[in-house]
C-alpha positions in Angstrom: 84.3 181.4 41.1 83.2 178.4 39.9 85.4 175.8 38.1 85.3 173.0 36.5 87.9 170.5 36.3 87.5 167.7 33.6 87.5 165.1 36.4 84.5 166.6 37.4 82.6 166.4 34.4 83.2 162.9 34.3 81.9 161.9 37.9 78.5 163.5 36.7 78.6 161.2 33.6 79.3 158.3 35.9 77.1 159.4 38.4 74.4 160.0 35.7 75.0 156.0 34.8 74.6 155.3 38.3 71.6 157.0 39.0 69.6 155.3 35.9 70.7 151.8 37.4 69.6 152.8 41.5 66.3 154.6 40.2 65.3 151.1 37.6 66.2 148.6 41.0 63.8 150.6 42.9 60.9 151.3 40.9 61.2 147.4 39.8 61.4 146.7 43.7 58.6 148.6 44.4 56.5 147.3 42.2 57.6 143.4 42.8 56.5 144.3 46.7 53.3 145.8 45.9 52.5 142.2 43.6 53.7 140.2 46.4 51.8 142.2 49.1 48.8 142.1 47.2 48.6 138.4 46.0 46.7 136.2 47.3 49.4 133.8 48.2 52.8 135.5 49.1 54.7 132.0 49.1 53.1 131.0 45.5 53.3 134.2 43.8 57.3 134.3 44.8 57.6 130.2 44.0 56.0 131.2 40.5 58.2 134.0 39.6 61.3 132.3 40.6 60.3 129.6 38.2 59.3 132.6 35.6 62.8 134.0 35.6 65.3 131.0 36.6 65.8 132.7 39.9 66.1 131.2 42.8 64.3 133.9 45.6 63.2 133.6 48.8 61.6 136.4 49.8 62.5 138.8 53.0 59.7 140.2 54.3 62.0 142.5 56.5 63.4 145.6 55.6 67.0 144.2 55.4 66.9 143.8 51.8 66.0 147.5 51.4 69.0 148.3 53.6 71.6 146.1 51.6 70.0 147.8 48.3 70.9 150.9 49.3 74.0 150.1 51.2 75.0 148.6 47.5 74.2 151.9 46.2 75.9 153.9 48.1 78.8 151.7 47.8 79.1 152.3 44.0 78.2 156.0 44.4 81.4 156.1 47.0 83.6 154.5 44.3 82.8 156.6 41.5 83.9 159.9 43.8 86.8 158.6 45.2 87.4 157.5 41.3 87.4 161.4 40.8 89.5 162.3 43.8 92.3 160.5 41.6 91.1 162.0 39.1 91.1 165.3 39.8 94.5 164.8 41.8 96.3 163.6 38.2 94.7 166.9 36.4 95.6 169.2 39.3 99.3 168.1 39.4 99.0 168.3 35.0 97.8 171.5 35.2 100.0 172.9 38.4 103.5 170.9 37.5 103.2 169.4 41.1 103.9 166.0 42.4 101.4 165.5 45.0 100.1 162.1 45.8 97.7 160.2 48.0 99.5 158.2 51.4 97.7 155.9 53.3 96.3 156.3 56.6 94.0 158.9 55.9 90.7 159.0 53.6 91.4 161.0 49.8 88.7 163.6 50.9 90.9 164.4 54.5 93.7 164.5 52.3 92.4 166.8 49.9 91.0 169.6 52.6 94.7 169.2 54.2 95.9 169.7 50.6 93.2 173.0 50.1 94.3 174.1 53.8 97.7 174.5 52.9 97.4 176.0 49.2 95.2 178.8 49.8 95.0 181.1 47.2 93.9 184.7 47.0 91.7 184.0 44.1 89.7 181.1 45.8 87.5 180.6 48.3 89.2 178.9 50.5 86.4 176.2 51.8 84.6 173.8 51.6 80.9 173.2 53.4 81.2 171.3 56.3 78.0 169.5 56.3 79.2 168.5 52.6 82.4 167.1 54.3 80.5 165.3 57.1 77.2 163.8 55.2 80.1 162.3 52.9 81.7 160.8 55.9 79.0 159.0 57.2 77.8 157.5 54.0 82.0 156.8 53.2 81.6 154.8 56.8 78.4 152.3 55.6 80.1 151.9 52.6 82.9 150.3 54.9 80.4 148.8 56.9 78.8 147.8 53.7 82.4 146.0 52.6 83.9 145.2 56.0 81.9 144.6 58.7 83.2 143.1 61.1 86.3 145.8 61.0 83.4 148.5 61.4 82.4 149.5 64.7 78.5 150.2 65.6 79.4 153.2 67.7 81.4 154.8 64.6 78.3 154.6 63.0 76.0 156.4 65.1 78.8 159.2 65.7 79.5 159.7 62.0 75.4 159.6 61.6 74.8 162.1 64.5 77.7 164.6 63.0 75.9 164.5 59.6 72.8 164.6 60.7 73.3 167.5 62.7 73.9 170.0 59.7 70.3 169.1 58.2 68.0 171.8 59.1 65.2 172.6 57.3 67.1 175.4 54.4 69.6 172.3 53.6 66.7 169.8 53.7 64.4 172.0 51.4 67.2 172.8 49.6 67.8 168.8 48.5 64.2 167.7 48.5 64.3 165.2 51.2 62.0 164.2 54.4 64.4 162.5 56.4 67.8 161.8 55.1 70.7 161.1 56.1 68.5 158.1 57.7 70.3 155.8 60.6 71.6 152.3 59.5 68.6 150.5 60.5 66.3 152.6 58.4 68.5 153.9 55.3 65.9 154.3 52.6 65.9 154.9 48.2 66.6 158.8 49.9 70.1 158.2 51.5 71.2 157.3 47.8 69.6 160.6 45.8 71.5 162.8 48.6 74.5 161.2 48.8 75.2 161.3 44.8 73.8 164.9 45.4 76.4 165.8 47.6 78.5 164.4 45.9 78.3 166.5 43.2 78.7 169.7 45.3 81.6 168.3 47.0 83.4 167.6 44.2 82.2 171.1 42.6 83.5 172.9 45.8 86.7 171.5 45.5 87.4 171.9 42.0 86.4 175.7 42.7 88.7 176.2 45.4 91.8 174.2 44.1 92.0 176.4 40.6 95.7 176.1 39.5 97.5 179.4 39.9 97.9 182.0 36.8 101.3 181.0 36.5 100.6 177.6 36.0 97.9 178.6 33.4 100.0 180.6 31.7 102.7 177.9 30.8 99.3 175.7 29.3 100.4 175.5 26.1 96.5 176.5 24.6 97.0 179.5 26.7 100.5 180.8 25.6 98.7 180.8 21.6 96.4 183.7 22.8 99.4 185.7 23.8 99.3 187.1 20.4 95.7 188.7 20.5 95.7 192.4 22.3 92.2 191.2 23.8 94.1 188.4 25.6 92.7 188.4 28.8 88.9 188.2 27.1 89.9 184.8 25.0 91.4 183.7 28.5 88.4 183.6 29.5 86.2 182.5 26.5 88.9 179.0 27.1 88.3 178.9 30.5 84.4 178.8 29.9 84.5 176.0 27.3 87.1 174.1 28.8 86.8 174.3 32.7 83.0 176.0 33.0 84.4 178.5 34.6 82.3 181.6 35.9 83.9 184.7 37.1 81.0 185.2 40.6 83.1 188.6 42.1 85.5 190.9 41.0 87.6 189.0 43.5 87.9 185.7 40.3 89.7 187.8 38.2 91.8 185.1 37.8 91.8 185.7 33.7 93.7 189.3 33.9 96.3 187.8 35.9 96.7 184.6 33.6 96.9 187.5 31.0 99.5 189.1 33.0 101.7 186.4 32.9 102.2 186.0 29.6 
């Protein structure tokens, strides 16, 4: 089935925000290269625009400042998802009557696949896409590396790369529009921020699809116990569960609305 917590919702808005800031740095990037590149003095064209704008700039002409542009990016695209891991914890523990919180020592999304590993449900599928879980890894790891380098080891890097990496063959690659993400460190590119937010959004789809509250929880929901009057209860469970959670019955296996209905 597919479900849609509110949490989710929200991390597209913020992830919507996100992606009009990343895409207007690059295209104004681009096109500030492409002027110096093509002036016919680098060192005077930069001088005059730092004057123009009352910034002071010295220009790079190495490809670390498109590294830390999209080691920035990544970095904000990292907080807004762990933003709706809390999220989407709060609303699961609303909706379920459960007290179950976050403890240090282990990253929100390991906690959350412990979480799903323990609370499987008959109605649910159960998991969620490795390569979703490891391509989030390794961009969670620059984004250390991105804050905290000197506690971030090299070697992590090109492990959590290589197990990423791996799962990219050409269906998944066709299937995101990309030529060569996840890229290495060295070479991270405008590309490794599309897929990341990209996976993202599946990641955090997967998960609210899998962790659905259980029809006894549903059924103490206070909008749900006011359609306990209608004979066609089950069928307004469901017209709810559209509007408020997206939700999309995919196999006869989802019938997760007769046995809200049942509750009652």
């Amino acid at each position: 089935m597919i479900f849609k917590y509110k949490a989710y919702q929200e991390l597209l808005r913020e992830l919507g925000r996100a992606d009009y800031v990343a895409e207007l740095v690059e295209v104004a990037t681009r096109q500030f290269i492409k002027e110096i590149e093509e002036s016919n003095d680098p060192k005077k064209f930069v001088e005059e625009k730092s004057k123009e704008h009352g910034i002071r700039f010295s220009f790079d002409n190495t490809n670390d400042y498109q590294i830390q542009i999209a080691l920035s990016h990544i970095a904000g695209v990292y907080h807004i998802t762990e933003n709706f891991f809390y999220a989407f914890q709060t609303e699961y523990n609303s909706l379920s009557q459960t007290d179950w919180h976050f403890k240090p020592g282990q990253t929100k999304l390991q906690q959350i696949i412990d979480f799903i590993s323990s609370h499987k449900s008959q109605y649910s599928q159960n998991d969620i896409d490795a390569y979703l879980i490891d391509t989030f890894n390794y961009y969670h790891t620059l984004r250390v590396y991105f804050s905290h380098k000197r506690s971030t080891k090299p070697t992590d890097i090109v492990a959590s790369h290589g197990k990423a990496k791996a799962h990219f063959n050409d269906n998944i690659m066709n299937e995101y529009k990309i030529k060569s993400a996840p890229n290495t460190l060295e070479s991270l590119t405008f590309e490794d921020f599309f897929l990341f937010t990209q996976v993202s959004k599946k990641l955090a789809l997967q998960i609210s699809s899998v962790c659905v509250p259980s029809p006894e929880s549903f059924a103490r929901q206070r909008d749900i116990i006011k359609l306990k009057r209608h004979e066609n209860r089950a069928d307004r469970i469901e017209m709810y569960l559209k509007s408020e959670y997206g939700f999309v019955k995919q196999t006869d296996f989802d019938d997760i609305c007769v046995q809200i209905a049942n509750e009652l």
